[in-house]
C-alpha positions as CSV (number, residue, x, y, z in Angstrom):
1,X,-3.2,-109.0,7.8
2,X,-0.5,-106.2,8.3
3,X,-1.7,-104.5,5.7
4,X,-5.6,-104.1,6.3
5,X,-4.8,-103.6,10.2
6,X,-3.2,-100.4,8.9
7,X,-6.2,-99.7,6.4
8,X,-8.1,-99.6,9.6
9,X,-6.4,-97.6,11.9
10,X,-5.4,-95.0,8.8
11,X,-9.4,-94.8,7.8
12,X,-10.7,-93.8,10.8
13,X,-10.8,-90.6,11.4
14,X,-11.5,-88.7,14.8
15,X,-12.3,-85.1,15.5
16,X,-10.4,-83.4,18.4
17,X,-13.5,-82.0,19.7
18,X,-17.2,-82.8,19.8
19,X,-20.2,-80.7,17.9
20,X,-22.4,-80.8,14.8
21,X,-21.2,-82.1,11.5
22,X,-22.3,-78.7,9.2
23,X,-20.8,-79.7,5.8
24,X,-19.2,-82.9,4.3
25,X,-17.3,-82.8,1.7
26,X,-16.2,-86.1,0.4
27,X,-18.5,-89.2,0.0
28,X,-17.0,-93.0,1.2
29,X,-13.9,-94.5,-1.1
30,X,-13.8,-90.9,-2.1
31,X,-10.1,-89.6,-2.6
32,X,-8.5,-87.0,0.1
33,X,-7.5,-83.8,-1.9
34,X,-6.8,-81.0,0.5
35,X,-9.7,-79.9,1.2
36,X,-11.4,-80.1,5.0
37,X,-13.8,-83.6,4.8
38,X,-16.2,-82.2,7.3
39,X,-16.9,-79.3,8.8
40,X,-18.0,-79.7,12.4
41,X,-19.2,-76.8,14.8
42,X,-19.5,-76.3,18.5
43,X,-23.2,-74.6,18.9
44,X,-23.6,-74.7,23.0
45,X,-22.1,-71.1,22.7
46,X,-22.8,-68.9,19.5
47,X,-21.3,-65.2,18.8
48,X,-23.6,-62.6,17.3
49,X,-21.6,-59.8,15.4
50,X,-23.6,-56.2,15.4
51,X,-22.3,-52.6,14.4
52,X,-23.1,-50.1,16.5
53,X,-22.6,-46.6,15.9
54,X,-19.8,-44.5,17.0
55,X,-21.4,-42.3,19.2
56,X,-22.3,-45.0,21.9
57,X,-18.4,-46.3,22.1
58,X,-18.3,-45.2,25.7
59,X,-21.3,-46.9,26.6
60,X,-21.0,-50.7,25.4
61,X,-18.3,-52.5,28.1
62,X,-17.4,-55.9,28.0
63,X,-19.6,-58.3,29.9
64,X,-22.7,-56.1,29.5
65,X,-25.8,-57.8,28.8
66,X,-27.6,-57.9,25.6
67,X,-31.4,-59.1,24.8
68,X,-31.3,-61.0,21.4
69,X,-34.4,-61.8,18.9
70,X,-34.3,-64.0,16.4
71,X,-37.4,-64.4,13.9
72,X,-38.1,-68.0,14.1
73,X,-38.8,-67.3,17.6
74,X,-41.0,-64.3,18.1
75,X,-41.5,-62.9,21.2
76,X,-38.9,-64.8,22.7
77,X,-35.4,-63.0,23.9
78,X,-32.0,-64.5,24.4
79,X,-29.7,-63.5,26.7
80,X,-26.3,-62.9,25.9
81,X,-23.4,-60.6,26.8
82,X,-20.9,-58.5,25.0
83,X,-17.5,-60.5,24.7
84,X,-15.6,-58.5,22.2
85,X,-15.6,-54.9,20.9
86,X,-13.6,-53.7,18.3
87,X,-10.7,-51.3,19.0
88,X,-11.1,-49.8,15.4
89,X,-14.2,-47.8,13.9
90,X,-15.5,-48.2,10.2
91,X,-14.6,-44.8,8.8
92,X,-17.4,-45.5,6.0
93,X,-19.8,-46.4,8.1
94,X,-18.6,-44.7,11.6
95,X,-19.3,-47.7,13.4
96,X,-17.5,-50.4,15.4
97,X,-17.9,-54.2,15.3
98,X,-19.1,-55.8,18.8
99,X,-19.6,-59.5,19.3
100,X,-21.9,-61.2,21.8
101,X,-21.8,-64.3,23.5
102,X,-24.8,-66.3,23.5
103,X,-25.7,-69.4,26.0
104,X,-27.2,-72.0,23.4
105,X,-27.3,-75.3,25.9
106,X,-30.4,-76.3,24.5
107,X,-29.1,-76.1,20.9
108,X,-32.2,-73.9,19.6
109,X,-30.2,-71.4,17.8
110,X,-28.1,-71.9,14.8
111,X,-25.1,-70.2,13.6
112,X,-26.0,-68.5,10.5
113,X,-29.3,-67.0,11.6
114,X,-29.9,-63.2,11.5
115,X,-30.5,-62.0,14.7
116,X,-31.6,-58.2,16.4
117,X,-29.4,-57.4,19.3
118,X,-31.1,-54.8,22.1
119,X,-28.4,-52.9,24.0
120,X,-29.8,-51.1,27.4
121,X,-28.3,-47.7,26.9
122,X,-29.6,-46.0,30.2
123,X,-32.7,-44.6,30.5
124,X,-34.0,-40.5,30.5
125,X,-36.9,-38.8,30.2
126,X,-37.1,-37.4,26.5
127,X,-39.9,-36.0,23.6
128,X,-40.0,-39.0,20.9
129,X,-42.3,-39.3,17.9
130,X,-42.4,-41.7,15.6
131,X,-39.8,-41.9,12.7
132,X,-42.5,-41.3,9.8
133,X,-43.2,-38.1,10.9
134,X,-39.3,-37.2,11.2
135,X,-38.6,-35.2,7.1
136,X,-35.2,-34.4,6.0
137,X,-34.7,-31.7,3.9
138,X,-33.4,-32.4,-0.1
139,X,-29.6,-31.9,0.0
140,X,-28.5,-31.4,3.5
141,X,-28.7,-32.5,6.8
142,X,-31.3,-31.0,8.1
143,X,-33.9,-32.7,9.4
144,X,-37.7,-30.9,10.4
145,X,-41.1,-31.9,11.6
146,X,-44.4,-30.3,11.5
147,X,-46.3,-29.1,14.4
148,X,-50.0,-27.9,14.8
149,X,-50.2,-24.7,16.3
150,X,-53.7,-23.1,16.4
151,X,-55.1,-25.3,14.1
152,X,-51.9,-24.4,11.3
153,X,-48.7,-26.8,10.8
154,X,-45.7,-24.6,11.1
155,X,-42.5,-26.1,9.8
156,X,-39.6,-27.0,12.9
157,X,-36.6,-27.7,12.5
158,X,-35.5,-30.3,14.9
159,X,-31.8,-32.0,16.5
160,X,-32.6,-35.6,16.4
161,X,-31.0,-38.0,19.1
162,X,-31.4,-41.9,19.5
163,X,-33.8,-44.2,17.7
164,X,-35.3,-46.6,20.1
165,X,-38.0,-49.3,17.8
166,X,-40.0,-47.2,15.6
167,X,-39.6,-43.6,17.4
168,X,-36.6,-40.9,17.4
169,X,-35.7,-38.8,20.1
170,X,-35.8,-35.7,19.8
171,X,-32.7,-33.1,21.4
172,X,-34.1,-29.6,20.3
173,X,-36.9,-27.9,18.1
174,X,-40.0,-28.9,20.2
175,X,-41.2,-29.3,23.7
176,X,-43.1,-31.8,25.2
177,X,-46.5,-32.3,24.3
């Protein structure tokens, strides 16, 4: 009786917190050998990970909000807010790490899905065209466009800014309209 009382209370096993089993890794009777027997996760918050680039360092703070897509919801937007940016920038990429916090009470989202995070910069008035039209010239970093000028394309070259969607900002090279 001794015996299988302590089969009992040594067989069951409780988690120290509550969430969604993700991964299980022995079947019952199996043998424990190290390795974690389930994998449980807590989804009524998730953590996006984006890299942003380095020149807009000074303008993501902590607690600022973020818009996120995912694609199995189009249309729809998630709000979540930055929780964590990375002291550190990625000299091969010159970009730091950020992580937002996402609300997920209703459990829609999953952990693993790719997501589009939409940071609200500020707002100016600027020339943008769209990012076809933008040409960069064959070893170097110059970039040009083509404008129509008396019914002739002339060649500009052009100091690019932000990409917002589909359009790039232009800083220099042409004027408005």
């Amino acid at each position: 009786k001794e015996v299988v009382a302590n089969l009992r209370k040594n067989s069951t096993i409780h988690a120290p917190l509550t969430g969604i089993v993700t991964a299980r890794n022995f079947e019952s009777g199996d043998l424990f050998a190290q390795a974690p027997i389930l994998h449980i996760m807590q989804i009524n918050q998730l953590k996006v990970k984006a890299n942003i680039s380095e020149q807009f360092y000074t303008s993501v703070k902590v607690g600022q909000k973020v818009s996120i897509e995912v694609d199995i919801f189009p249309g729809e937007k998630f709000e979540g807010k930055v929780s964590r940016i990375n002291p550190a920038l990625d000299a091969a990429t010159r970009t730091f790490g950020v992580e937002i916090t996402i609300p997920n009470a209703k459990e829609r989202l999953r952990p693993g899905m790719f997501a589009r995070a939409t940071f609200s910069m500020g707002e100016r008035e600027a020339v943008m065209i769209p990012d076809q039209a933008l040409q960069k010239q064959t070893g170097s970093s110059e970039r040009y466009v083509y404008v129509i000028k008396e019914g002739v394309a002339e060649r500009r070259r052009v100091e690019v800014g932000r990409q917002v969607g589909q359009q790039v900002e232009l800083l220099s090279g042409v004027e408005p309209g």
